[in-house]
N, C-alpha and C positions, 0 to 999 in steps of 0.2 A: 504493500500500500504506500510507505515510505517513496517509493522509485517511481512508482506512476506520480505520483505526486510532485516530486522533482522535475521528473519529464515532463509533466503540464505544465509547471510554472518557468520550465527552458522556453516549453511552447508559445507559451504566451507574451511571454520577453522579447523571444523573436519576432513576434508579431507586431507586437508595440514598436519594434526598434526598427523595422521596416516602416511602417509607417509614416516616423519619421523622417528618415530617408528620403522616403518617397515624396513625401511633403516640401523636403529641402529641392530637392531636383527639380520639382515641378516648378519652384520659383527659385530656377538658375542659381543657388547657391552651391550644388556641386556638379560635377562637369560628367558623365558619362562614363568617362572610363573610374571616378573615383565614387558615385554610383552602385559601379559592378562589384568593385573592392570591397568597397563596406559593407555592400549587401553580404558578399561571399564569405567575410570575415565572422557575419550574426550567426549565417548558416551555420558555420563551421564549429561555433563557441561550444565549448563543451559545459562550460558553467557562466552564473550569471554574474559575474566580476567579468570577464571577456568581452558577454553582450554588453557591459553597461562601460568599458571602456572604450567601444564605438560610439556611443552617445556623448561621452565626455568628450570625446577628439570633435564632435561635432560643435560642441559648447565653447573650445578654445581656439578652434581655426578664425582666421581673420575674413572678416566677411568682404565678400564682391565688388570690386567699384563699376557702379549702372555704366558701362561702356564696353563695346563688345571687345573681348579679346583680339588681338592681335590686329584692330585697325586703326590704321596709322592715320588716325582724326588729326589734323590742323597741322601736320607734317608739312612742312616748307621744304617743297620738293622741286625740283623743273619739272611745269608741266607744258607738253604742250598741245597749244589749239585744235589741231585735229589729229584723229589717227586713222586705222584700219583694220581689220582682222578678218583675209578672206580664205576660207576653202574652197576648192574647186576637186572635184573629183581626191580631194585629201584631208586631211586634217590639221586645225589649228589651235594652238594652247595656249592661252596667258595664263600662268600660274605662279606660286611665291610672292616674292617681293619684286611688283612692276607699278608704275605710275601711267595711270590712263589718262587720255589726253580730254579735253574739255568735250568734244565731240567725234564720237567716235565710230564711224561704218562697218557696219558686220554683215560678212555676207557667207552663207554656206548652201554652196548646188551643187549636188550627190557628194558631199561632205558634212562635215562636220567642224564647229568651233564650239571648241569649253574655254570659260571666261571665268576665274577665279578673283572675286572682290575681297575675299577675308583679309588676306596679306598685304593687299593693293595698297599704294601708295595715294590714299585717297583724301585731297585738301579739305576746308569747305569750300561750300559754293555747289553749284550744278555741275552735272557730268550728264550729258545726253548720249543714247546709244539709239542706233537709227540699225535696227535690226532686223534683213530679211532673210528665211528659210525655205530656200524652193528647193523642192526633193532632196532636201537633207536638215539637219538639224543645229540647233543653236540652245548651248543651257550656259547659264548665269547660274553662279554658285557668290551668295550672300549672306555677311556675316550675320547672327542675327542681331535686330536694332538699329541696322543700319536701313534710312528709311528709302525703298525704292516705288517709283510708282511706274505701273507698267501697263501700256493700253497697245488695240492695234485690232487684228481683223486675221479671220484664218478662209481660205478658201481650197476644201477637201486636208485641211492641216489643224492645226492646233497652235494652242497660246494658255500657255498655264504661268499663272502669277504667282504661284506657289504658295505660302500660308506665313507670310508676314507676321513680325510680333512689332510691338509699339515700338515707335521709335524715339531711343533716348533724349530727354531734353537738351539743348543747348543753342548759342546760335553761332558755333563753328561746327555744328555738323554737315554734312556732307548730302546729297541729294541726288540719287539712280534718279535717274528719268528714261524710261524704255518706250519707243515708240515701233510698233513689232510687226510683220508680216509675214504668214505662213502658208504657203503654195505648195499642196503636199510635201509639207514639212512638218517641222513643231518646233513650239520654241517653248522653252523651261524655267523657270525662275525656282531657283532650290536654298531653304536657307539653314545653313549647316555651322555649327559648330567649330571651332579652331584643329585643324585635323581629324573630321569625324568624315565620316563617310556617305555613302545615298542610303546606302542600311542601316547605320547605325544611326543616320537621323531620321527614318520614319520607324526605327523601333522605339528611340525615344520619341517620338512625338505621340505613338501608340501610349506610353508609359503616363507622359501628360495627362493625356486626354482622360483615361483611366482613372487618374486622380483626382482630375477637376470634378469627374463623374463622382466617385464618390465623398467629395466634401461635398456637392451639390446635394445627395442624396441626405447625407446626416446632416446639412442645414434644415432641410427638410423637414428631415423627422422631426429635428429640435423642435420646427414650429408647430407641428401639427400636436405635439406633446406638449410645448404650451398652451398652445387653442385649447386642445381638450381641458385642461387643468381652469383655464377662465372659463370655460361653459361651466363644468362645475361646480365653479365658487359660486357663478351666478345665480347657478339652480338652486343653491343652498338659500339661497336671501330668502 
């Protein structure tokens, strides 16, 4: 009775200390792959001094500053006026550390261009991209917060905005502007994490969502459990 007893209350340690976790993730205070770690570390606890010193690492880490990772806001870089970035029957990549130019044409027929924004050398001020896809493809990879807005028109193609999060306050931030055309093509707007992957950010996005569901659901309940509790006083008068 002793051991089942123990093992319920590992169990329930666990659970609470995912929770957590989960709670922190959801609002960007741990990053994915440290996430995996902690989770993996609750899993593993063999007793609850283990669990509860993953909770404490969580209580002493230094918290976030509202700015995405690795983009280089208000960077005083050479930029210049216009650029290019075309495929023709091949492929093209801007990735790392590069500096896009104020306006920028992309163009990919029977190819392909991946545009990588996370690392970009990106001032404030506007950055317009004049982006067409005929029978091939165009994706933009965005860090997240950084704020893009993205319009245009698909014919037998596609044009996905991707799933946007708020964009940090400031007024040296920076501003995507996509203006997009898709002629059996597609174009993608994807917003990922500093080194995260296309899977590894709509499994976290799955994990999110997950979340929001269930605080949504126990705000929920809370009300309906206060409701009930004031019909009752009431009844009682």
């Amino acid at each position: 009775m002793e051991s089942n007893r123990t093992l319920s209350s590992l169990d329930d340690a666990r659970r609470k200390a995912v929770d957590i976790l989960s709670e922190q993730f959801a609002h960007d205070r741990l990053s994915l792959e440290e996430f995996e770690e902690l989770v993996s570390r609750v899993q593993e606890a063999g007793a609850l001094s283990g669990i509860q010193a993953v909770v404490d690492r969580l209580q002493l880490a230094p918290a976030r500053e509202g700015r995405p990772s690795g983009q280089a806001y208000g960077e005083q870089a050479s930029q210049r006026d216009t650029d290019s970035a075309v495929a023709v029957l091949g492929e093209t990549k801007r990735t790392g550390h590069w500096v896009p130019a104020r306006k920028t044409k992309v163009v990919a027929t029977l190819g392909s261009v991946a545009l990588d924004l996370r690392d970009a050398g990106l001032g404030p001020g506007e950055f317009d991209f004049d982006v067409k896809a005929i029978l091939g493809s165009v994706e933009i990879i965005a860090p997240e917060g950084l704020q893009v807005e993205c319009g245009g028109s698909a014919i037998l193609g596609s044009v996905d905005p991707g799933r946007p999060t708020p964009a940090a306050p400031g007024v040296d931030r920076p501003i995507v502007r996509l203006n997009c055309m898709a002629v059996l093509g597609e174009v993608e707007v994807d917003f990922r994490l500093p080194g995260e992957t296309k899977r590894q950010a709509k499994r976290r996005r799955k994990l999110e969502d997950r979340q929001r569901k269930r605080l949504a659901a126990g705000r929920s309940r809370m009300k309906r459990g206060f409701s009930g509790k004031l019909n009752r006083f009431f009844d009682r008068q």
